[in-house]
N, C-alpha and C positions, 0 to 999 in steps of 0.2 A: 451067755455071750462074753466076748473074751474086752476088754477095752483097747480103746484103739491109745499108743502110749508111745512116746518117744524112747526107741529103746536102743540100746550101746553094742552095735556088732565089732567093736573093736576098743580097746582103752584108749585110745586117742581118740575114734571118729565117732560122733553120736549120729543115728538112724532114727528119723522119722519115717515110720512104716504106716502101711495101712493096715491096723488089724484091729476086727470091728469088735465092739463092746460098752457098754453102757458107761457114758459120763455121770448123768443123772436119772436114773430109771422112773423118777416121779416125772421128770422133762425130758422127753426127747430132742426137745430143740435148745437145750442147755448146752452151751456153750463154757468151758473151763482153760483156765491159763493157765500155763505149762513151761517154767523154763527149759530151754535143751541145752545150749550149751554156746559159749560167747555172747553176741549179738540178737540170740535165735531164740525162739519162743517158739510153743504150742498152742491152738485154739483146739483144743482135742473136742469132739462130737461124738454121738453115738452110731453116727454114718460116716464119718473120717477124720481125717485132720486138716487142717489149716497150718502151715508154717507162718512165722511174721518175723521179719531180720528190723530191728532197728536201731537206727544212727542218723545225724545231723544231715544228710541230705531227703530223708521220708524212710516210713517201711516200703520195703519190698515181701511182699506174700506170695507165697504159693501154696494153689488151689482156693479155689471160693466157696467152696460147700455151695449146696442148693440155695436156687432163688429166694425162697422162704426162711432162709438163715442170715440173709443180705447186712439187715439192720443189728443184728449181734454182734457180724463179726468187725462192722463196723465201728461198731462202740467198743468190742472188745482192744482192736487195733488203734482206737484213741485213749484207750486209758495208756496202754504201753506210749505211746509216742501224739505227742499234739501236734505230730506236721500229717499235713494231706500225705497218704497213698501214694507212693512217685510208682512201682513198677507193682504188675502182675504177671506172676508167670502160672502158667496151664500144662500140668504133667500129662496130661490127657485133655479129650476135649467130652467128657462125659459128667452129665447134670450135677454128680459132687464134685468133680474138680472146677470146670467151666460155667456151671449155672447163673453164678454171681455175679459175673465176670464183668457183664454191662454195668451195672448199678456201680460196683466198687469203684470202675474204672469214671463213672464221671461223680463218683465220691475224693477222689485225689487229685492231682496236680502233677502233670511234667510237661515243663518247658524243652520243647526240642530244639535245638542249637543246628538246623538245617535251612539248606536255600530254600528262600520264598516260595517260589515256585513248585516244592514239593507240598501238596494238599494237607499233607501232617502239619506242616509247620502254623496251621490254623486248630489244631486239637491239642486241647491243653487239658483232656483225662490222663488219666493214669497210664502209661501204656502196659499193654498186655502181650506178653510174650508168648510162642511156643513153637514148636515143632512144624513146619511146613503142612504138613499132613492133617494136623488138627482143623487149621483153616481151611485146607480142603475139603476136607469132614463139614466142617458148620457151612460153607457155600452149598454142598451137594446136599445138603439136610434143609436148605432154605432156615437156619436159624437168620434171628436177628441181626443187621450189621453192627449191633453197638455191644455186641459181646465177640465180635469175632476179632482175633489176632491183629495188633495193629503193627508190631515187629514179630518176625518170624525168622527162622535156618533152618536149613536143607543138610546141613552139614552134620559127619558123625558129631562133632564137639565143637560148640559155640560158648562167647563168657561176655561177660560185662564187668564193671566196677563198680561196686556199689556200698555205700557206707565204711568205706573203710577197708575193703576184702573186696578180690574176688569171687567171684560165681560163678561156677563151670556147668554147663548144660549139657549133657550126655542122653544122646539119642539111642535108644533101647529099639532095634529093629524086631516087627513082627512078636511083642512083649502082649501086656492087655492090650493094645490098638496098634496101629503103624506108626505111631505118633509121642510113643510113650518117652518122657526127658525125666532123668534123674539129675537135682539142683545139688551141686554139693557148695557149700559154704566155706571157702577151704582156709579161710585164718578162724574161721568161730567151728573149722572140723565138724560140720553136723552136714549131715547128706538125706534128702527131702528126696522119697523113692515114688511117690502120688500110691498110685492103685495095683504097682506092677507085682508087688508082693500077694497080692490080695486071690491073683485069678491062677489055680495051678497052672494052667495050661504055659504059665510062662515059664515056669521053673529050670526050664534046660536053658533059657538064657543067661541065670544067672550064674554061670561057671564065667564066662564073656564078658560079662561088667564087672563080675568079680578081677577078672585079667584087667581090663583096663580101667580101672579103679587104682588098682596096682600104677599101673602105667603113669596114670597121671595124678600119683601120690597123693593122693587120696586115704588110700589102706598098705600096709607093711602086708609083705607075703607072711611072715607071721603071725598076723592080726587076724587069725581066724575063729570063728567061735560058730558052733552048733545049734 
């Protein structure tokens, strides 16, 4: 098996991909840290990765590894940073990206800055981000409410602020799921792909992220590599 590895599709931009392979072949459930590059780290697994960006307002992670990994990557994401969890984001809403997603989100803290009146403004987990279609996905599957999306977009390209940088959210249409988001980190340059590297069948998408990658400087049209 091949390890799953934060790896450089460009000399400026670092890629967290999903490509499977033994962290610790005596532990499957071993959990290893991984700098990528600025703010941005790796919890690399033997079933995927975990990104964790941290800075003085909390980590932001994307993907939770399965249920059963819950308390690792917790501990792993407190040795990097002693503040609560502030955001989750979901590249997918499938058991190693989304699994977690419950437990992490009422392992952190974020304070919403909204009127009263909106029901959030009483949930002070972590919130959890994704693609519109994910939440779709866990309603019509009867998952649990306390792992499903508590901020979601519809939109090709959604961002937030967070620690210092931006973070661009790019909706991969019809990629592994209807739902698939590529998180690019764009002052620590490291681009979080979840699982859409993983399943060929996506492969003819990525000439189209490749383009708007480009687009939204992301990647140089030069910055190509094989």
């Amino acid at each position: 098996m091949r390890r799953r590895v934060a790896c450089g599709l460009a000399a400026v931009t670092a890629v967290v991909c999903a490509v499977t392979g033994p962290v610790a072949a005596d532990d499957p459930g071993a959990l290893e840290v991984l700098p990528a590059q600025g703010n941005v780290y790796v919890l690399a697994a033997a079933g995927g990765n975990t990104t964790v960006q941290i800075g003085s307002e909390g980590p932001l992670v994307v993907d939770t590894q399965p249920p059963a990994l819950s308390d690792k990557v917790i501990e792993s994401v407190g040795r990097l940073s002693p503040r609560p969890i502030r955001h989750i984001v979901l590249t997918s809403g499938d058991d190693q990206q989304a699994g977690g997603a419950a437990k992490l989100s009422k392992a952190g803290r974020y304070i919403r800055v909204i009127d009263t009146i909106d029901p959030r403004g009483l949930d002070i987990r972590a919130s959890i981000i994704a693609h519109l279609n994910v939440l779709n996905r866990m309603t019509a599957d009867n998952v649990s409410a306390d792992a499903w999306p508590t901020d979601t977009y519809f939109t090709p390209e959604w961002s937030i602020f967070s620690n210092g940088e931006a973070v661009q959210f790019l909706h991969v249409e019809s990629a592994h799921s209807d739902g698939d988001t590529i998180v690019f980190f764009r002052r620590s340059d490291v681009i979080s792909t979840g699982a859409i590297f993983d399943d060929a069948a996506t492969r003819r998408g990525i000439v189209n992220l490749y383009e708007r990658a480009v687009r939204c400087g992301a990647l140089e049209e030069s910055d190509v590599a094989e």
